[in-house]
N, C-alpha and C positions, 0 to 999 in steps of 0.2 A: 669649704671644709678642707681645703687641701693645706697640707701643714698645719693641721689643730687640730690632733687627735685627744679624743676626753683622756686626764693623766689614768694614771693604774690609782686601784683602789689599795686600802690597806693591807700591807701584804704581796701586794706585785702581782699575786695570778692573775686577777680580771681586772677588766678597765672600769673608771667610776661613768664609764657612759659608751655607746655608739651610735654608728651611724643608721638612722629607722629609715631607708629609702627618699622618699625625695622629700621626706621632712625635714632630713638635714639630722645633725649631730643633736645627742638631745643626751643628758644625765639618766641613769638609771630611776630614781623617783618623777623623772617628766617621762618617762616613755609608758603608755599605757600597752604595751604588752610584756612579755614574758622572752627578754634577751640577753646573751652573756656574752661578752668579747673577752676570749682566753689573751694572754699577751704573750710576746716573744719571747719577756722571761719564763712562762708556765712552760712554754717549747723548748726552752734552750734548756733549763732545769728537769724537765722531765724526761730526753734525750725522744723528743714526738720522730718519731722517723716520718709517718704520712699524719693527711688527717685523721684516721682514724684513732692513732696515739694519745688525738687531742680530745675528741668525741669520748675518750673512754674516762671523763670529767663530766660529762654529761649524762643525769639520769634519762633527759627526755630524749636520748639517740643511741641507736643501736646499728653496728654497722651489720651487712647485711650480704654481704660478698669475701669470702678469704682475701688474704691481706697479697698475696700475689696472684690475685686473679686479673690483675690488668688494668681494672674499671675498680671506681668509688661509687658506692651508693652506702644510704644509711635511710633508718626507718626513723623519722622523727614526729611523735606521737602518734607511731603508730603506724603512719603513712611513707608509701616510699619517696626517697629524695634523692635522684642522682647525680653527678658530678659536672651535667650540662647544663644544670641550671644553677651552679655555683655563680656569685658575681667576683670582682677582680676590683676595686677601688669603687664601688657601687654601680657596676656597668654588668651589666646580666648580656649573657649571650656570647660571649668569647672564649669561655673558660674551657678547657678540656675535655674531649669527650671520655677519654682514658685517665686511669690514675696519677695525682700527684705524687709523685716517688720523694719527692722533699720539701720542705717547709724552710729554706734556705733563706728566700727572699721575703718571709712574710712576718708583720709587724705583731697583727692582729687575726685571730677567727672569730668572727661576729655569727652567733647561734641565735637565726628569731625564730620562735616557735610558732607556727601556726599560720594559716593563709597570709600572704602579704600583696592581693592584686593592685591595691591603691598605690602602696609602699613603692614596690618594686616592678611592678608589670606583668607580665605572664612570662616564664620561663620556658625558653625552650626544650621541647621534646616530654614535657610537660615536668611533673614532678615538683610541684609548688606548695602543696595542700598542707604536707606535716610543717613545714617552714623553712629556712632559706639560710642558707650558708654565704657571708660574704668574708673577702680574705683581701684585707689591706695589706699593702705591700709597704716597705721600709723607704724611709729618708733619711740624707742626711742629717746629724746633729748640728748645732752650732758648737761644739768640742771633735777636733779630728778622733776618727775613733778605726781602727783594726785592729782586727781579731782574728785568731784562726784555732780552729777546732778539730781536733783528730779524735775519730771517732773506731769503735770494735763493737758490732756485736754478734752472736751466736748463729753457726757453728764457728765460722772463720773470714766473717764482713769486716773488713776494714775502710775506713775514709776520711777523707780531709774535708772542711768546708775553711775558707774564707771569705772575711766580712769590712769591709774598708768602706769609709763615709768622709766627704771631708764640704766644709762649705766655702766660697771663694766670692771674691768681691768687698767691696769696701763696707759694706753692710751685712756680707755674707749674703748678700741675697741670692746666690747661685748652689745649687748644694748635689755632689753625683754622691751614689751611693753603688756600690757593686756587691754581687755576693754569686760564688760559685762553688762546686761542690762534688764528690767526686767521690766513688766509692764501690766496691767489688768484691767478692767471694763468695763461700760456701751460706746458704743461711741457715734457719733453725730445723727444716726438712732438709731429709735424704735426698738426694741426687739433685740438687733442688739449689741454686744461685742465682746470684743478681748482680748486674754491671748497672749502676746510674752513672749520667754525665750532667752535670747543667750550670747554665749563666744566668743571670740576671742583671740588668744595668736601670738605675733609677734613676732619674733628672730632673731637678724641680729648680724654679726660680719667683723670689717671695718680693713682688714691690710695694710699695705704699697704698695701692688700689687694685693690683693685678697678680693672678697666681697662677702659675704655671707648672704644669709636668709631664713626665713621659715616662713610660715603662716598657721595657723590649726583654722578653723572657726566651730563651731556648730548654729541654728537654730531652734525653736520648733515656729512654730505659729497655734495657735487654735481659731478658730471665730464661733459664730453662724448666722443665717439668713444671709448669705452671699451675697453679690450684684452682680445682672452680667447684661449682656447687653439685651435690649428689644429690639424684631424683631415686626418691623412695619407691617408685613404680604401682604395684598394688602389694605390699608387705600392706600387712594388718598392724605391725607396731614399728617402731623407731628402732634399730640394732644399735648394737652397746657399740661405744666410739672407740674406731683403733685407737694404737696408739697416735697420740697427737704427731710428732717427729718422724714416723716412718716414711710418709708419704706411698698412699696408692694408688697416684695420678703416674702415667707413664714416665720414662722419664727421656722419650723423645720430644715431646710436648717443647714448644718454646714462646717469649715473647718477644716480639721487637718492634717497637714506636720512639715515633719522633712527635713532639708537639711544643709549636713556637707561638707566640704573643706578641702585638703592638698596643699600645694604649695609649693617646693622649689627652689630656685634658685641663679647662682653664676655668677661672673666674675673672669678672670683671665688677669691682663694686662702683655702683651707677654714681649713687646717691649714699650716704651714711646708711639709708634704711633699703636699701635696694641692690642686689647682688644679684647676677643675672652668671649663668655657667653651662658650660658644655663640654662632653665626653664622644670621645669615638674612638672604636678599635678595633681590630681583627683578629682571629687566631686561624691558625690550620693545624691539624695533627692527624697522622697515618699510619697505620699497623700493620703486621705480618705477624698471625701466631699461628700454630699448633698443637690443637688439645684433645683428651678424649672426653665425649658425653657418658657419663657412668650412672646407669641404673642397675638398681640394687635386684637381686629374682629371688632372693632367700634370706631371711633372718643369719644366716652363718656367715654374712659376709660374702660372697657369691656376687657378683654383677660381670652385666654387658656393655662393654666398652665400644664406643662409636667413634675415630678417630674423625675430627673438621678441623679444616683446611680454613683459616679465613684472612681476608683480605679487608680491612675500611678505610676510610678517607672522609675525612670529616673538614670543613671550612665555614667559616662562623665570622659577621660582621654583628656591630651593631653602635647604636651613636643615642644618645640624649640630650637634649638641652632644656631650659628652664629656667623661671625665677625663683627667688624668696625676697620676701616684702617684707616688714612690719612697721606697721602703723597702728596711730589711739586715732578711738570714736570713744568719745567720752570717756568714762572710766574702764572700757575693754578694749584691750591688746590682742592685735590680730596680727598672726605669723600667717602669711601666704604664702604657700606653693603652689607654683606651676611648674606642670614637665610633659615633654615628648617624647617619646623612644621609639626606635625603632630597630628592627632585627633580623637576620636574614641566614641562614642555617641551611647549607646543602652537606647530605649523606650518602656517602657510595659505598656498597655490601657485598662484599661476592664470598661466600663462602659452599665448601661442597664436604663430603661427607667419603671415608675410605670403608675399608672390610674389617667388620668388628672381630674381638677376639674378647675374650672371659679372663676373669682375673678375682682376686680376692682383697674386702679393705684388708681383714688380718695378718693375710700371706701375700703380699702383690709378685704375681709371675709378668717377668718381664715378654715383651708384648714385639713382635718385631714392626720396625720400623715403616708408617708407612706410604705408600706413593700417591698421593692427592693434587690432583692436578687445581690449579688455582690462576686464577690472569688480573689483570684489572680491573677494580671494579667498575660496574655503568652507577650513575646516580639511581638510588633505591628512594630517597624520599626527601621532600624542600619544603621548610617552613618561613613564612612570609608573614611577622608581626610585626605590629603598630600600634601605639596606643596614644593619649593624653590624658592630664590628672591632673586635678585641682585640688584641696584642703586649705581649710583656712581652722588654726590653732587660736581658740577666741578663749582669753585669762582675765581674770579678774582677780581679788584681792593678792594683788604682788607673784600671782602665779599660782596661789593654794585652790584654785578651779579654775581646771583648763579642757575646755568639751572642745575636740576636733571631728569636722564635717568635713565629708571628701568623697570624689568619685573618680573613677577611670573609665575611660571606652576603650576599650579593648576591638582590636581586628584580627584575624587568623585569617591566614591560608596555607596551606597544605595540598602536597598532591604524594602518591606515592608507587612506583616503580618496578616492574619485574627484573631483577636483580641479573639476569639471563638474557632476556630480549629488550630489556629496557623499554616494556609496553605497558602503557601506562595501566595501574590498576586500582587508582580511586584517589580520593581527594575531595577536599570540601571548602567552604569560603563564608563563616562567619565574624560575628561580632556581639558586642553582650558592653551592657555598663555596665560596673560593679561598685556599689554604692560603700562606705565605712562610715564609723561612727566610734569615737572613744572620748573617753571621760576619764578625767585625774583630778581626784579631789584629796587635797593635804588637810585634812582635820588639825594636825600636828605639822611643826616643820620637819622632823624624821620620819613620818607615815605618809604614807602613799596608798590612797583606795582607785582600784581603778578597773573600768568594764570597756569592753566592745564588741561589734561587732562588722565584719570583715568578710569580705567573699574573696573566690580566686577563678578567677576562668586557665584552665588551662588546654594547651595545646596537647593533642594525643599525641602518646610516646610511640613513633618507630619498634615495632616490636625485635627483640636483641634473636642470636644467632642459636640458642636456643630450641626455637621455637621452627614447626613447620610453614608457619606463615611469616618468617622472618624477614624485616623491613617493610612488612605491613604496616601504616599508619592508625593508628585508633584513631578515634573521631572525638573533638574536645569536650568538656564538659566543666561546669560548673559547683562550685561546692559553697559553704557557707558555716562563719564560726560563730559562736557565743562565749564571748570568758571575762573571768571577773576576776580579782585577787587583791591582794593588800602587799605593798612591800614596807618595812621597819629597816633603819639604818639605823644605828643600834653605836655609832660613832666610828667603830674601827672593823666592825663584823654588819653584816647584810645579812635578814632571811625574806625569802618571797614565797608567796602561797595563790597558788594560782587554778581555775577549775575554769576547766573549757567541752565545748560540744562542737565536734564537726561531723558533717558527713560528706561523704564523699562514694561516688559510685569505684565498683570491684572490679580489681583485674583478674584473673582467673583461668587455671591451661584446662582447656577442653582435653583430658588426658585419655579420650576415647581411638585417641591414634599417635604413634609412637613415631618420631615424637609431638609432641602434644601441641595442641592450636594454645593462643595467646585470643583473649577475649576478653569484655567487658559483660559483666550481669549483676544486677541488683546494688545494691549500696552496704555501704559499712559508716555506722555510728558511733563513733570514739568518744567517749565519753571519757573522762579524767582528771586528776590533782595532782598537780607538778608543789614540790619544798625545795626549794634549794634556800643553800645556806654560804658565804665564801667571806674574805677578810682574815681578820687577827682575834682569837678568842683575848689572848693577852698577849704581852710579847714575848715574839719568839715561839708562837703556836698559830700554824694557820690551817684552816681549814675549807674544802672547797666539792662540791657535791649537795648530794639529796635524795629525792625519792619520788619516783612518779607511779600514781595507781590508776592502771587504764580498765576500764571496760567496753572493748569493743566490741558489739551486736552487728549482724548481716540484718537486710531489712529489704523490702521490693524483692526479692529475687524471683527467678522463673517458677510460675505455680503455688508462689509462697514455702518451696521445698526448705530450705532453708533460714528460712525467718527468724529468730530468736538466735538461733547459734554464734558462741564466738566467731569474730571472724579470723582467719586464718591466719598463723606464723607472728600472730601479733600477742604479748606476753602480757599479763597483767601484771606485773609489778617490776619495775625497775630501779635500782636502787645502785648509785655509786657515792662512795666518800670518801675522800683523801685527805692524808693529813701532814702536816713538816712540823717538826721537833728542832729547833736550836738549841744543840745541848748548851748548856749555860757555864759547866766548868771545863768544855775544849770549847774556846771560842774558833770560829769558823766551818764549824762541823754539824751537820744539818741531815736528820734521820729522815726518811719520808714512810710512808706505808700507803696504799689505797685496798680498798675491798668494792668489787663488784658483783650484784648477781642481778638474775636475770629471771623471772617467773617462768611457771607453765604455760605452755600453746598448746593450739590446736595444728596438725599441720594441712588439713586439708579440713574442705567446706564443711565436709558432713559430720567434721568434728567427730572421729572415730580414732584417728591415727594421733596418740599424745607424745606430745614433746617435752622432755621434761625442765626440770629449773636447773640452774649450775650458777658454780659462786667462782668468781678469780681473785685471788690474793696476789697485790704486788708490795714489792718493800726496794729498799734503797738507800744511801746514804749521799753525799757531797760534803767538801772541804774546799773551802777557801781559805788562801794563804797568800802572802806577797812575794811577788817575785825578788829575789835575791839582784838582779842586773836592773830591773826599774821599777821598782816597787810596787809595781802596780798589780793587778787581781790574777791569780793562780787561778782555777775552781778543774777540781777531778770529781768527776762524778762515776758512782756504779748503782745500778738498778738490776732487780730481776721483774719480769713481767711473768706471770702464773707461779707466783713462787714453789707451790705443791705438787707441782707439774701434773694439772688436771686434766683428764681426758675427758671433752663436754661436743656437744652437738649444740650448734646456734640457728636461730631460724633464719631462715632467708626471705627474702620476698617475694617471689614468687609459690603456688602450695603445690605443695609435695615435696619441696628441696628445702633440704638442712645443710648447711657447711662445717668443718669441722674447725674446733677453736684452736689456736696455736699453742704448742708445748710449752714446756718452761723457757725461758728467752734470757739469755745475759745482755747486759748492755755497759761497754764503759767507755767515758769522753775523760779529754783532758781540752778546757781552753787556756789560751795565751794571752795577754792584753798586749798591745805594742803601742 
């Protein structure tokens, strides 16, 4: 796979294919689930500052944490999915514990939706269930290629990115790519900035049998008054949302991390039909912030502020190898994979807690500064996975029936930590197969019918700083999908219709003590129908989005109290579409607009506390022109993101906390070709 990324489909936003884990690269009509790989141009044209910029393309993902809260998570059908179990060139387990601050170096974001344990293995610190986030990184071209990009957005961020790629060798078989990036000031909240720094160096080399690459990433993000999530405490309804831009998070509050990357990895092709490959890599990433915990005591805006002190340290290996085969038995073609992985995750936590003070979302009184003692932290908790996978992809008439059989064995271990005496306080040591099963049957050479079914074992999540049992391990569990859908290529335009079933057991804060325990009870059944639609309606119109209708039910729970009810902070109807205009009498001039909204929730179990729906408008334009000294591509881009500048509350993942959605946002790039 390395150097043969599927090209971009009609249109440039999405790719006509990605990587399905250790099946290997596969076109959108051969992938029997439901995936979308955004491209560099949908990032670079859209001006994606993190992922989430890119996610917000996506009906079946909802991010799920304010956009400078530190950490990425997003709820994808329904289910939460965090930023540790993102992969990096198909390698799970090194990626970030904290937020990506840029998308500088990256090619591709690959969106599967839905359990992936055969695919991709068990992610750590769990968060597998809604589906898997994977993020190719860039190569050289075989065309020398730099660029450099000066970026503004709102109140007063300013930054540079450069982008240089060149190939060397009599064959070009050598190819470094670099891309760095740089950027600082006021942003769209009050008292409220951001300094990023970061590098990235790519290296790959392509010979007649062998391929090779390396990737080494650095990271520095520094923010002040940090945003994080508000616990509704026991209010009986949701209070109307300040204004979006004031900000009523302190504004001593700070962040500060570092997070670096190694990756290498190769192929070897044995035989014509026999390609044999391996990956290994490391990351480490460390923090130091400053926030307040804010619960709400009154509908008028009124809460209690908890100033934490926290400290983590996060270090993350992990390596896989493997074949793929194909070979004929008579008239059926069988694509074999095999893969190993393995992964290894130690967490260190120390955070503590200062002298509250009261304040207001609508009026925020500033808060004096305060003194929290904090040291290094002891390891809080170690995960220890391994697994192996087999599938054999068995086709017949030219490919138009293609059923794949596959399983994983999965191993976990885990143990977890008093954060203070560093004594040990529980830990466990299972393993689980998890069996898959899909089917693609082409009726038509443009249609695509296709079913599966798929399990995920995953590792329990470290519970976050939050919670009073913080850097508690949960204990892993199991889940199980059902989905079926049709996709139609349509030539230059894609629609996919897809209807899945998972369940998956409940995370849940025992909020009978302030603040609240992090817990596991009962299950949630997500029920749902994902439409996406992307390509060229005709030319010079494209379109890219859809619509997902979820019903999620609680089910097992303790005493049956809960049984029937939605389940928590999860919305039934999600709905994004975006569209680009080439006006046709200014040539190089290109409109955009997107519209997102977001359904009704519940925000807690008992389904009492509603949360309501809220719609974003975004709009934009870009021009491309040639440069006057070498002809080559101008392109000035301006966007606003909430153009109406909407005041909304979003749900978050955990129940009882809402975050609030970002104010209206400008954004404008100018790039350079050289």
């Amino acid at each position: 796979m390395i150097g043969s990324l599927p090209p971009a489909y009609a249109g440039g936003q999405v790719a006509s294919g990605s990587q399905v884990g250790l099946l290997g690269n596969r076109s959108v009509m051969d992938t029997p689930f439901n995936q979308t790989s955004y491209t560099a141009q949908t990032i670079q044209d859209q001006q994606a500052r993190k992922l989430d910029d890119v996610f917000a393309n996506d009906p079946s993902v909802r991010v799920t944490v304010p956009r400078l809260s530190g950490f990425d998570q997003v709820n994808i059908r329904g289910f939460s999915v965090s930023s540790t179990g993102y992969g990096i060139n198909g390698l799970y387990g090194i990626a970030s514990a904290f937020s990506l601050s840029s998308l500088a170096a990256i090619e591709r974001v690959e969106v599967l939706k839905g359990p992936s344990a055969l695919l991709n293995g068990m992610p750590p610190s769990g968060g597998g269930v809604g589906g898997n986030v994977n993020l190719v990184t860039k190569r050289a071209g075989d065309v020398p290629f730099a660029q450099i990009t000066n970026t503004y957005s709102s109140r007063s961020q300013f930054g540079t990115h450069l982008d240089v790629g060149q190939r060397f060798g009599e064959f070009k078989e050598f190819g470094v790519r670099f891309n760095g990036s740089y950027k600082d000031g006021s942003t769209e909240l009050a008292n409220q900035s951001q300094e990023v720094g970061n590098a990235f160096l790519g290296l790959d080399y392509r010979g007649e049998r062998v391929r090779l690459s390396a990737d080494i990433g650095y990271e520095n993000n520094n923010a002040t008054a940090m945003t994080r999530f508000v616990d509704l405490g026991s209010l009986s309804a949701v209070p109307t949302p300040p204004d979006g831009r004031a900000n009523y998070m302190p504004a001593w509050g700070f962040w500060n991390s570092e997070s670096r990357y190694a990756l290498v990895q190769g192929e070897v092709d044995i035989t014509e039909n026999l390609t044999a490959y391996a990956q290994a890599g490391i990351g480490k990433s460390n923090t130091k912030y400053l926030y307040s915990d804010i619960r709400l005591t009154s509908l008028n805006g009124n809460f209690s502020g908890s100033p934490r002190r926290n400290n983590q340290e996060h270090e993350r290996t992990a390596a896989q190898g493997g074949f793929r085969a194909n070979v004929d038995t008579g008239p059926v073609n069988h694509a074999i994979n095999f893969n190993v992985s393995a992964s290894d995750a130690d967490t260190g936590i120390y955070n503590d807690t200062g002298t509250s003070f009261t304040s207001n979302l609508y009026n925020p009184r500033p808060s004096p500064v305060p003194n929290v003692p904090v040291r290094a932290p002891n390891t809080t908790g170690t995960f220890n996975l391994s697994s192996f996978g087999l599938a054999d992809t068995m086709s017949v008439w030219n490919g138009r029936i293609q059923l794949t059989v596959g399983v994983r064995h999965q191993y976990v271990e885990s143990e977890s930590f008093d954060m203070r005496t560093a004594a040990r306080t529980g830990g466990y040591d299972a393993s689980a197969t998890t069996p898959a099963y899909a089917l693609v049957i082409k009726p038509l050479e443009n249609v695509s019918v296709y079913a599966n079914y798929i399990e995920a074992l995953e590792a329990g999540i470290i519970v976050s700083d939050i919670y009073t049992n913080s850097g508690q391990v949960l204990p892993p569990y199991r889940t199980k999908q059902h989905e079926m859908g049709v996709k139609v290529d349509w030539g230059r335009i894609t629609t996919t219709v897809s209807a899945f079933d998972i369940l998956r057991p409940i995370q849940r804060a025992d909020r009978s003590v302030s603040p609240p325990i992090l817990t596991q009870s009962g299950e949630s059944r997500n029920r749902g129908v994902e439409i996406n639609t992307f390509g060229e309606v005709t030319e010079g119109v494209r379109l890219l989005g859809g619509i997902m209708f979820l019903d999620a039910r609680q089910q097992r729970t303790e005493n049956g109290t809960y049984d029937g009810k939605r389940t928590f902070n999860v919305p039934d109807t999600q709905f994004n579409l975006g569209g680009e205009l080439d006006v046709p009498f200014i040539p190089g001039l290109t409109l955009t607009g997107r519209a997102i909204y977001t359904g009704s929730y519940w925000t807690d179990q008992a389904n009492k506390v509603f949360g309501p729906s809220w719609t974003r408008y975004d709009a934009g334009a870009r021009y491309t022109f040639a440069s006057p000294w070498n002809a080559k591509p101008v392109v000035v881009r301006f966007s606003v993101e909430n153009l109406l500048d909407t005041n909304y509350w979003q749900a978050s993942t955990n129940e009882g906390y809402v975050i609030l959605g970002a104010p209206r946002t400008y954004m404008v790039s100018t790039t350079f070709n050289f």
